[in-house]
PDB file with SEQRES, HELIX, SHEET and CRYST1 records, atoms N, CA, C and O in Angstrom:
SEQRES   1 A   66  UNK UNK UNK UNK UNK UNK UNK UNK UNK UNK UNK UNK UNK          
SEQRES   2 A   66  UNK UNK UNK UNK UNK UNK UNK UNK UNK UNK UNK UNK UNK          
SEQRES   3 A   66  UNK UNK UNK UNK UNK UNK UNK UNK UNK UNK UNK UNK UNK          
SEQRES   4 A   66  UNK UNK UNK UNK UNK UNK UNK UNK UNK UNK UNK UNK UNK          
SEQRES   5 A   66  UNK UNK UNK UNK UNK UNK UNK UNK UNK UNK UNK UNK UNK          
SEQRES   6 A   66  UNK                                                          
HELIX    1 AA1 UNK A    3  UNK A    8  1                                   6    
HELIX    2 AA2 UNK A   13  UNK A   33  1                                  21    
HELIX    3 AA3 UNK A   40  UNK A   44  5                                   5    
HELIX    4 AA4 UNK A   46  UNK A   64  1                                  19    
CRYST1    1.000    1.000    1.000  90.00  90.00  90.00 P 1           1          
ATOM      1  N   UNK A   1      -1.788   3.272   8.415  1.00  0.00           N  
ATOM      2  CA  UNK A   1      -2.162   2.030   9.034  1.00  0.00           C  
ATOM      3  C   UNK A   1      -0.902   1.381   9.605  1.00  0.00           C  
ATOM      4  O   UNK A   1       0.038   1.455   8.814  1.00  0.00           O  
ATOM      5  N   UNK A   2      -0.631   0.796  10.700  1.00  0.00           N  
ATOM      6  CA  UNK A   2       0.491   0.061  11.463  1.00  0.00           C  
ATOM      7  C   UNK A   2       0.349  -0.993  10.960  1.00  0.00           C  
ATOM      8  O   UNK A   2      -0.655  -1.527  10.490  1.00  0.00           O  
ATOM      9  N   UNK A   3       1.627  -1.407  11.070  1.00  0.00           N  
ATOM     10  CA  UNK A   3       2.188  -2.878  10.460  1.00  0.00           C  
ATOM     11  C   UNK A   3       1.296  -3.883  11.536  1.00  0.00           C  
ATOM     12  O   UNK A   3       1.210  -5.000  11.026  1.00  0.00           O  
ATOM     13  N   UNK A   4       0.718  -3.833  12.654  1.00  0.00           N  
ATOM     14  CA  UNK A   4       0.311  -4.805  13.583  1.00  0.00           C  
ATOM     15  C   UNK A   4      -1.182  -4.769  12.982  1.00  0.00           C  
ATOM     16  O   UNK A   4      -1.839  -5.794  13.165  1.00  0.00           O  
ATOM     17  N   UNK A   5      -1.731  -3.823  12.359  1.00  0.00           N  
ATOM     18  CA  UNK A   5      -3.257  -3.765  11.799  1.00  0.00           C  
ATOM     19  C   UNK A   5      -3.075  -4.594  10.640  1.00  0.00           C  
ATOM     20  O   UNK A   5      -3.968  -5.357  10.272  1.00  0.00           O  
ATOM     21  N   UNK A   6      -2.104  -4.504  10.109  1.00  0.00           N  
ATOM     22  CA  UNK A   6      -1.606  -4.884   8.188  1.00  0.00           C  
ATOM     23  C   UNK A   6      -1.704  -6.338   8.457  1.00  0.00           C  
ATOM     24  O   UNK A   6      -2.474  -7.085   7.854  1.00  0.00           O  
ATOM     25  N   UNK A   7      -0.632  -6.814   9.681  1.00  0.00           N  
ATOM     26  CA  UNK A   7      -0.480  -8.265   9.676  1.00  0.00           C  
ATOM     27  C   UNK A   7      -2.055  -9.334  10.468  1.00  0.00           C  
ATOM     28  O   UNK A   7      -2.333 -10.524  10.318  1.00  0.00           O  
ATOM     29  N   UNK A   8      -2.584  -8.512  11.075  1.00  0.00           N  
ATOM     30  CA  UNK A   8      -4.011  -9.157  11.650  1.00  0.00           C  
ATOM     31  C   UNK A   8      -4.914  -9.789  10.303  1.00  0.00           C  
ATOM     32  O   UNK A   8      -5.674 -10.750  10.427  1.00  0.00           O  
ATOM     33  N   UNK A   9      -4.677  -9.055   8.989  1.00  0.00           N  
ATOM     34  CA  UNK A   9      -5.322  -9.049   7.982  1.00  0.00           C  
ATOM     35  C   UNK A   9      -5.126 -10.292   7.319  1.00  0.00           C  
ATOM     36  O   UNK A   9      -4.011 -10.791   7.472  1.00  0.00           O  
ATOM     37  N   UNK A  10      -6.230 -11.122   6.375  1.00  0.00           N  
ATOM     38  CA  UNK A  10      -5.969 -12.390   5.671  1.00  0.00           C  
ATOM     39  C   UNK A  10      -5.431 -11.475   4.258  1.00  0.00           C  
ATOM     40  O   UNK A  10      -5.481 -10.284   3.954  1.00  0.00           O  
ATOM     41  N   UNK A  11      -4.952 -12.595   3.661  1.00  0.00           N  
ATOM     42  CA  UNK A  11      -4.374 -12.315   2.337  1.00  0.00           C  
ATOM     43  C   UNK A  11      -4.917 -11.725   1.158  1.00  0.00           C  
ATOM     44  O   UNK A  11      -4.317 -11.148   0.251  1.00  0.00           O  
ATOM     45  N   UNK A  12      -6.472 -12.011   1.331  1.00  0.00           N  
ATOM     46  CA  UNK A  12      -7.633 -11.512   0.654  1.00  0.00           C  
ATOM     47  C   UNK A  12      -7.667 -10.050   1.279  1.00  0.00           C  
ATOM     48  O   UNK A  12      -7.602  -9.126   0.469  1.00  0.00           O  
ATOM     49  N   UNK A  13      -7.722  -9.871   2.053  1.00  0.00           N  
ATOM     50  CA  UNK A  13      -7.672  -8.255   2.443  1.00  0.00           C  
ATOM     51  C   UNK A  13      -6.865  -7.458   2.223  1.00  0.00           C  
ATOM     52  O   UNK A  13      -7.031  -6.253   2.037  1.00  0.00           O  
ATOM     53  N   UNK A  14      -5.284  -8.449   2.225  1.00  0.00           N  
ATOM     54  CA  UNK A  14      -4.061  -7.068   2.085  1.00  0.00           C  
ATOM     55  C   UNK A  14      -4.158  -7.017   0.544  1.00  0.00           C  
ATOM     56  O   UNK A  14      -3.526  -6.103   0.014  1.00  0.00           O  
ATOM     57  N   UNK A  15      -4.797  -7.792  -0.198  1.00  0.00           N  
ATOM     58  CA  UNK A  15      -4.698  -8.251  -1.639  1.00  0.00           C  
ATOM     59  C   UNK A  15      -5.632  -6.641  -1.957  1.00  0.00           C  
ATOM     60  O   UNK A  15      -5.545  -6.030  -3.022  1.00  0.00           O  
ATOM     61  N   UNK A  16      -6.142  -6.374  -1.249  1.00  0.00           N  
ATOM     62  CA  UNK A  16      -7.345  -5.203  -1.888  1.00  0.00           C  
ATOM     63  C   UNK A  16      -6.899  -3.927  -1.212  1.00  0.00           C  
ATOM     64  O   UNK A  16      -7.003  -2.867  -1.829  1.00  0.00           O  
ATOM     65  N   UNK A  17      -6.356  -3.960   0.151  1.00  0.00           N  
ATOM     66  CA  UNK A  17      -5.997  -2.581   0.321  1.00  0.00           C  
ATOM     67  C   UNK A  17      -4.547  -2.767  -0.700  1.00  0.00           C  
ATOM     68  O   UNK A  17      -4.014  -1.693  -0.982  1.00  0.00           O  
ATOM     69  N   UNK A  18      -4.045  -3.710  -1.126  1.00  0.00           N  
ATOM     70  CA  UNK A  18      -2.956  -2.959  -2.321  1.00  0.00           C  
ATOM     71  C   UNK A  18      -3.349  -2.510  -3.700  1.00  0.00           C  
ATOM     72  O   UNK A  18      -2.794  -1.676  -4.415  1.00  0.00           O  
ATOM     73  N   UNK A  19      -4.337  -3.178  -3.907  1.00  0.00           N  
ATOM     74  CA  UNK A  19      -5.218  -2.687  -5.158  1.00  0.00           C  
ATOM     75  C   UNK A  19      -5.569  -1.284  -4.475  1.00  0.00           C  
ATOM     76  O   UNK A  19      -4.736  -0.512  -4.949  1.00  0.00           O  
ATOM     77  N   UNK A  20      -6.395  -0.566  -3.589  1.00  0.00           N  
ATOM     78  CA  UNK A  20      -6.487   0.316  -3.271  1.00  0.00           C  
ATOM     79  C   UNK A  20      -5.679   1.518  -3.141  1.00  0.00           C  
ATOM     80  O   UNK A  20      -6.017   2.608  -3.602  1.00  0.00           O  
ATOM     81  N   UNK A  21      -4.443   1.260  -2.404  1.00  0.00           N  
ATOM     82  CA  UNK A  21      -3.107   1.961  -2.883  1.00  0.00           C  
ATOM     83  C   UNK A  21      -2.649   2.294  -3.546  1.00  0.00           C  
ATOM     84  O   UNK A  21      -2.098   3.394  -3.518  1.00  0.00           O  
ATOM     85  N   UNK A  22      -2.642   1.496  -4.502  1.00  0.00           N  
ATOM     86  CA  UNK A  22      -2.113   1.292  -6.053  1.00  0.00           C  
ATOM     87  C   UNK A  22      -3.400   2.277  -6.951  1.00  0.00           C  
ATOM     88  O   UNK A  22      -3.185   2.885  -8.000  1.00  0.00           O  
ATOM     89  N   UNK A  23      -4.265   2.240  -6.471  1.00  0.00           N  
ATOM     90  CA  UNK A  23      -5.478   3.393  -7.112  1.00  0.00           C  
ATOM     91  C   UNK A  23      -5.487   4.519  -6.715  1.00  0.00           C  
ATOM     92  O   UNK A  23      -5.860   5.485  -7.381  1.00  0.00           O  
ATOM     93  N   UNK A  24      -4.899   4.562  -5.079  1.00  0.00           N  
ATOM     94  CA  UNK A  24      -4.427   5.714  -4.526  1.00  0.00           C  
ATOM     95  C   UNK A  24      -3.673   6.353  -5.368  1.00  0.00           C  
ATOM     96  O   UNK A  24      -3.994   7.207  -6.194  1.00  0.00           O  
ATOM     97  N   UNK A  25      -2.394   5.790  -5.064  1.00  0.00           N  
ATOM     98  CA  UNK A  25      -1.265   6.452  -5.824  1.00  0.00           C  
ATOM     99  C   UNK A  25      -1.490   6.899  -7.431  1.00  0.00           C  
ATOM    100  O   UNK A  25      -1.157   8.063  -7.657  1.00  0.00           O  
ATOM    101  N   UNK A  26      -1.811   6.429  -8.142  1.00  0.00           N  
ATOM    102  CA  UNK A  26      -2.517   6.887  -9.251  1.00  0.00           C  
ATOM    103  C   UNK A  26      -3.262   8.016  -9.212  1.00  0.00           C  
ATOM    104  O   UNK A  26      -3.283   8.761 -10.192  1.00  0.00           O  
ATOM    105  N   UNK A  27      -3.809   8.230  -8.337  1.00  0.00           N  
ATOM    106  CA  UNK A  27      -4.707   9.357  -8.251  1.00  0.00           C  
ATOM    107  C   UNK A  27      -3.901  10.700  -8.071  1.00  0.00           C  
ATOM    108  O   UNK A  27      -3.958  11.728  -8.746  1.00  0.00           O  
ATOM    109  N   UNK A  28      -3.045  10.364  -6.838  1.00  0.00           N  
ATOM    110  CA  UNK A  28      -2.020  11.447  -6.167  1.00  0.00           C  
ATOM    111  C   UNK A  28      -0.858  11.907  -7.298  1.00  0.00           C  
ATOM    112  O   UNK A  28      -0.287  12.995  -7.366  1.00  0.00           O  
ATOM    113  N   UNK A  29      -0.659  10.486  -8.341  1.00  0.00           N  
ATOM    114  CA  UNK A  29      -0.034  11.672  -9.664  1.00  0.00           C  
ATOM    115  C   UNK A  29      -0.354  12.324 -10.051  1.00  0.00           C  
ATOM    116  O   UNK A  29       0.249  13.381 -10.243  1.00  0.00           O  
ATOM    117  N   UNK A  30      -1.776  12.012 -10.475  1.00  0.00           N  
ATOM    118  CA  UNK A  30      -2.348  12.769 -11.569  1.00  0.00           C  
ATOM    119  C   UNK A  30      -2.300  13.931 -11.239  1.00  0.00           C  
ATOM    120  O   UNK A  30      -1.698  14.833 -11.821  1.00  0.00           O  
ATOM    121  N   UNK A  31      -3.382  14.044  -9.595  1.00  0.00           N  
ATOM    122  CA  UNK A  31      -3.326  15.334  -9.336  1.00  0.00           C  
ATOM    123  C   UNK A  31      -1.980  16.408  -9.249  1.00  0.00           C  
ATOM    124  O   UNK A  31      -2.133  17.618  -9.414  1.00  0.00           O  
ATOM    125  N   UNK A  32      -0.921  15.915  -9.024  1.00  0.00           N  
ATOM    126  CA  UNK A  32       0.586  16.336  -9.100  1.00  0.00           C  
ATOM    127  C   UNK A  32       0.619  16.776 -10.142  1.00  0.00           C  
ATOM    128  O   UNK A  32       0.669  17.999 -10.275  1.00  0.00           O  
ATOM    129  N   UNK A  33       0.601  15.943 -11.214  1.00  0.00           N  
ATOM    130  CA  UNK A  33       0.718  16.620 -12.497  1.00  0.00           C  
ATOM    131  C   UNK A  33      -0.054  17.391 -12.797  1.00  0.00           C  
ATOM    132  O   UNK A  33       0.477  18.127 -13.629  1.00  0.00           O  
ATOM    133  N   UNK A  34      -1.421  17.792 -12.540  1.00  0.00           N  
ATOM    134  CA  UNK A  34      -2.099  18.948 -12.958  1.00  0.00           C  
ATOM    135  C   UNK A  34      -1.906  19.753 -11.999  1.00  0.00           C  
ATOM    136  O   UNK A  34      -2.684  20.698 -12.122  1.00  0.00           O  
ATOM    137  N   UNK A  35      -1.040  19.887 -10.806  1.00  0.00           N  
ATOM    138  CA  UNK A  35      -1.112  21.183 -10.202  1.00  0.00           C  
ATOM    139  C   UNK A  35      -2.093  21.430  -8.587  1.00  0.00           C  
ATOM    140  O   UNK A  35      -2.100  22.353  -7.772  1.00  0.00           O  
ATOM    141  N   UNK A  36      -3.069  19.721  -8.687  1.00  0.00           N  
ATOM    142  CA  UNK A  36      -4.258  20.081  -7.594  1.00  0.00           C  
ATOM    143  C   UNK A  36      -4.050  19.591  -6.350  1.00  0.00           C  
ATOM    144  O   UNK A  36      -4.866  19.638  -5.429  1.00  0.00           O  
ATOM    145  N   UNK A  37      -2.679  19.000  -6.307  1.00  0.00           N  
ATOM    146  CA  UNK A  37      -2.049  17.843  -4.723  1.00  0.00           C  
ATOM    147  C   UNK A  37      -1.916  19.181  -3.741  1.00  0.00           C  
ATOM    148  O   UNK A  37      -1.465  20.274  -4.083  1.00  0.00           O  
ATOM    149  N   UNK A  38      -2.404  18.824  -2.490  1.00  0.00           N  
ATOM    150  CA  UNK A  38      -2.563  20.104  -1.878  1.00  0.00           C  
ATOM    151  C   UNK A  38      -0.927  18.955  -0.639  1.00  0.00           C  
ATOM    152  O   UNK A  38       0.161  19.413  -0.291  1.00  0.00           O  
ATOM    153  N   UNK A  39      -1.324  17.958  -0.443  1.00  0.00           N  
ATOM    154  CA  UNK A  39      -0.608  17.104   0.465  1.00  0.00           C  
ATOM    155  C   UNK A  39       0.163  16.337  -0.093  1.00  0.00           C  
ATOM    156  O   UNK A  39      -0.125  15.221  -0.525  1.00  0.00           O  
ATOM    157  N   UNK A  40       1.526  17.030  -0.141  1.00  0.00           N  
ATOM    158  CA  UNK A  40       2.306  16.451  -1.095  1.00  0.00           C  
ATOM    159  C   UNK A  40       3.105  15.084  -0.187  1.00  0.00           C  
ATOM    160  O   UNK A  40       3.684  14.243  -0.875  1.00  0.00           O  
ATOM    161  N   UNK A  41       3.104  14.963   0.920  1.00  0.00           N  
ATOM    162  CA  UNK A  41       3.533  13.865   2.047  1.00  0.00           C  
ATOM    163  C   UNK A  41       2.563  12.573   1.657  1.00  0.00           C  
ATOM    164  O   UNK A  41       2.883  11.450   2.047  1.00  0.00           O  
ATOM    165  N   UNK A  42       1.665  12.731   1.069  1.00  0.00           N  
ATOM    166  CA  UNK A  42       0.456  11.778   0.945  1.00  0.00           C  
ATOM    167  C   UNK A  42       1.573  10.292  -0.014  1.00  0.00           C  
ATOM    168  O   UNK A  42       1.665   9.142   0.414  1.00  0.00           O  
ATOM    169  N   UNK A  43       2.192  10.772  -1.186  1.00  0.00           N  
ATOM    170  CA  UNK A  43       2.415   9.955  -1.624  1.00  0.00           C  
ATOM    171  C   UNK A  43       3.760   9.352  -1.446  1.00  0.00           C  
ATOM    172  O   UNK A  43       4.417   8.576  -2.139  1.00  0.00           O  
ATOM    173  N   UNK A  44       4.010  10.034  -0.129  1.00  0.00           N  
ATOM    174  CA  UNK A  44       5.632   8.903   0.379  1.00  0.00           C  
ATOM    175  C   UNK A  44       4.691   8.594   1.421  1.00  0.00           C  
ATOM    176  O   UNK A  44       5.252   8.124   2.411  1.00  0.00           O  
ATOM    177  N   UNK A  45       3.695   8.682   1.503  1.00  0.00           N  
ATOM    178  CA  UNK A  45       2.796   7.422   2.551  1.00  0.00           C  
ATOM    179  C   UNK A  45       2.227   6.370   2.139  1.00  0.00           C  
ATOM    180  O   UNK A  45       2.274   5.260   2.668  1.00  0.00           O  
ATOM    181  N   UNK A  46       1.647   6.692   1.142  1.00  0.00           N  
ATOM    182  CA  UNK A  46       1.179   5.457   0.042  1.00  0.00           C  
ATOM    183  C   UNK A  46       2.300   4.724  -0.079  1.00  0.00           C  
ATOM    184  O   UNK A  46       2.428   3.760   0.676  1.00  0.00           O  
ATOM    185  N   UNK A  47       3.063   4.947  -0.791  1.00  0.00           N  
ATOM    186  CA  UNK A  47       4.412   4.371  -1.790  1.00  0.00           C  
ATOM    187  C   UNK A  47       4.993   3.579  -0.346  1.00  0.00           C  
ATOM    188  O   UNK A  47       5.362   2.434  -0.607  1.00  0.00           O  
ATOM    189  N   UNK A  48       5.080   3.791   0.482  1.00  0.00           N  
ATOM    190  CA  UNK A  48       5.381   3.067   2.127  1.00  0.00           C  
ATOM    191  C   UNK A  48       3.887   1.949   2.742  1.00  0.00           C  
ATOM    192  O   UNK A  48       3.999   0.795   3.156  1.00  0.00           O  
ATOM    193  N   UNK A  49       3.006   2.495   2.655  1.00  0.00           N  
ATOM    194  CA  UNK A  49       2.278   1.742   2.341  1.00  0.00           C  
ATOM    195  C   UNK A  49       2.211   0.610   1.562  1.00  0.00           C  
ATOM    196  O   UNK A  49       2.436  -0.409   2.216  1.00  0.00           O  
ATOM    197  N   UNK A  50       2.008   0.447   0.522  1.00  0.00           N  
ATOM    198  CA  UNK A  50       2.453  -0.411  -0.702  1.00  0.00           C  
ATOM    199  C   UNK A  50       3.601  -1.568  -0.687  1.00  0.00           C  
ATOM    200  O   UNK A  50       3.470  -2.737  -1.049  1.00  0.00           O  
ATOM    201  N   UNK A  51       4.912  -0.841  -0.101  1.00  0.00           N  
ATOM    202  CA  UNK A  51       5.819  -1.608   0.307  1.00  0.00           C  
ATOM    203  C   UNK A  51       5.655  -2.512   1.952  1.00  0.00           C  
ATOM    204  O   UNK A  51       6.281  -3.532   2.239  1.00  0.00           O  
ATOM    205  N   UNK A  52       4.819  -1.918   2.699  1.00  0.00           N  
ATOM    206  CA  UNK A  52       4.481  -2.808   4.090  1.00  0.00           C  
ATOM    207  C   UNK A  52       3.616  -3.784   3.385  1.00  0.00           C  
ATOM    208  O   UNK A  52       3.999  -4.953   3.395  1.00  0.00           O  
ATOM    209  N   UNK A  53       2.627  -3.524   2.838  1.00  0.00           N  
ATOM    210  CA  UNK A  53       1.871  -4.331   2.298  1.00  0.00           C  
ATOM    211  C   UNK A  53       2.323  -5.848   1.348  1.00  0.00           C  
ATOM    212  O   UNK A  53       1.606  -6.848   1.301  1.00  0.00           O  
ATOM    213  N   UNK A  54       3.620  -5.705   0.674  1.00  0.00           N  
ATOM    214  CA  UNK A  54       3.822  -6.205  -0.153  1.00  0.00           C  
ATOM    215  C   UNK A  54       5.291  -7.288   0.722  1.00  0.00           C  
ATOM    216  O   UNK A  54       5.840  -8.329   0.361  1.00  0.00           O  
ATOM    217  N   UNK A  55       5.431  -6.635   1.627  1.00  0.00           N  
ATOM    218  CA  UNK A  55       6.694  -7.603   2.167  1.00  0.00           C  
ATOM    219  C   UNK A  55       5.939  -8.043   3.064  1.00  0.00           C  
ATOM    220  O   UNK A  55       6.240  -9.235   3.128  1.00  0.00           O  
ATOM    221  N   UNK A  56       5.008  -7.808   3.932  1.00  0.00           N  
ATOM    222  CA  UNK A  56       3.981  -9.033   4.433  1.00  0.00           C  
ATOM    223  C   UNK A  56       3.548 -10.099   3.626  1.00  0.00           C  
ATOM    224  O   UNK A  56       3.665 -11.222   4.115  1.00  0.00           O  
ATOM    225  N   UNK A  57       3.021  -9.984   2.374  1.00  0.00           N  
ATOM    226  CA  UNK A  57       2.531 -10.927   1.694  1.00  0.00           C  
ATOM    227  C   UNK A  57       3.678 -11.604   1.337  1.00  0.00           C  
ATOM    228  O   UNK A  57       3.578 -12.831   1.356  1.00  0.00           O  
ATOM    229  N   UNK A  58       4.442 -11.266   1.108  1.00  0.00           N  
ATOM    230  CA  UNK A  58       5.972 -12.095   0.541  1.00  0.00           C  
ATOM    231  C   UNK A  58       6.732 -12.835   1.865  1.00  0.00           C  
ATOM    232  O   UNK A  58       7.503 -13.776   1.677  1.00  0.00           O  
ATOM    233  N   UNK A  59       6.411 -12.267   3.353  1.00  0.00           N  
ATOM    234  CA  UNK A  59       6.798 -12.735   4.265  1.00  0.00           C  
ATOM    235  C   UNK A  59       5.842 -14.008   4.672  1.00  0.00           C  
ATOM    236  O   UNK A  59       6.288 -14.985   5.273  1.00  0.00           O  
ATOM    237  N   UNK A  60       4.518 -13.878   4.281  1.00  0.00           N  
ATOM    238  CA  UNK A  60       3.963 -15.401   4.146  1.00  0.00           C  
ATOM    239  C   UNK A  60       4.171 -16.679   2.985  1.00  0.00           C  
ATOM    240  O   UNK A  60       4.052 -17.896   3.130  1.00  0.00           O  
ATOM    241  N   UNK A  61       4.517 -15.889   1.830  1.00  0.00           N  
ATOM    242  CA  UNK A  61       4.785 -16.696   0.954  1.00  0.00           C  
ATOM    243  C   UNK A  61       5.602 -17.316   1.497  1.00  0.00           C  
ATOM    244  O   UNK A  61       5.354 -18.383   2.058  1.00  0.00           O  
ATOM    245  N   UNK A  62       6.948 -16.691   1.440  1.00  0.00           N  
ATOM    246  CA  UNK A  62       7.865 -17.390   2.078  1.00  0.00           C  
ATOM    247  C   UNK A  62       7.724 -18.430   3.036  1.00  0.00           C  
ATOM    248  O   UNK A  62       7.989 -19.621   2.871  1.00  0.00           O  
ATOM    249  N   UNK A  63       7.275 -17.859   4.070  1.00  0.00           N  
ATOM    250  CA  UNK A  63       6.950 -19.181   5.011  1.00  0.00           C  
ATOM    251  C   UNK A  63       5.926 -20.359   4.925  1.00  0.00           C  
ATOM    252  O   UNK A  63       5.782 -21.318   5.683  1.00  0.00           O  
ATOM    253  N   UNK A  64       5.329 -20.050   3.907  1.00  0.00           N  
ATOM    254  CA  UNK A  64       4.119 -21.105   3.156  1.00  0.00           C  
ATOM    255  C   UNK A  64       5.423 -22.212   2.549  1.00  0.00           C  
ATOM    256  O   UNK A  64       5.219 -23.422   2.649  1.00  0.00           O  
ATOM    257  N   UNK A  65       6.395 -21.842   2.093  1.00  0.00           N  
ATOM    258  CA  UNK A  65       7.235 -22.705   1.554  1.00  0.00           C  
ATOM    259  C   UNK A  65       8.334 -23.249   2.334  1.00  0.00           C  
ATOM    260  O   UNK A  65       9.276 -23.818   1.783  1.00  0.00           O  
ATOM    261  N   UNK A  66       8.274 -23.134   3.304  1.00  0.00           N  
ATOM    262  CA  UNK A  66       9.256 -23.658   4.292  1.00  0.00           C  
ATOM    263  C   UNK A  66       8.463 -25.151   4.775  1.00  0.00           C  
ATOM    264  O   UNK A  66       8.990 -25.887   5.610  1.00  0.00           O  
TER     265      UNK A  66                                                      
END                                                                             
């Protein structure tokens, strides 16, 4: 997903695709650890994910307090 799709989003939304991510990524260990990750690129996309996600929301905080 592009950072210009991420930022169109209200706070309630990025709030759930990071919950989502965050369930992602969980998933993409597990399977790692048992052997079944066929796409091992998947989880330096998530984990990048996660971090766009999370410095948007912190980039509004921030400016909520200005």
């Amino acid at each position: 997903m592009k950072i210009s799709e991420l930022r169109s989003m209200t706070n309630a939304e990025l709030a759930n695709k990071l919950d989502d991510a965050y369930q992602e990524m969980f998933n993409l260990r597990f399977q790692r650890s048992t052997g079944q990750l066929t796409n091992t690129a998947r989880v330096g996309e998530v984990r990048r994910q996660v971090a766009r996600i999370k410095t948007i929301l912190r980039e509004r905080e921030l400016a909520a307090t200005e």
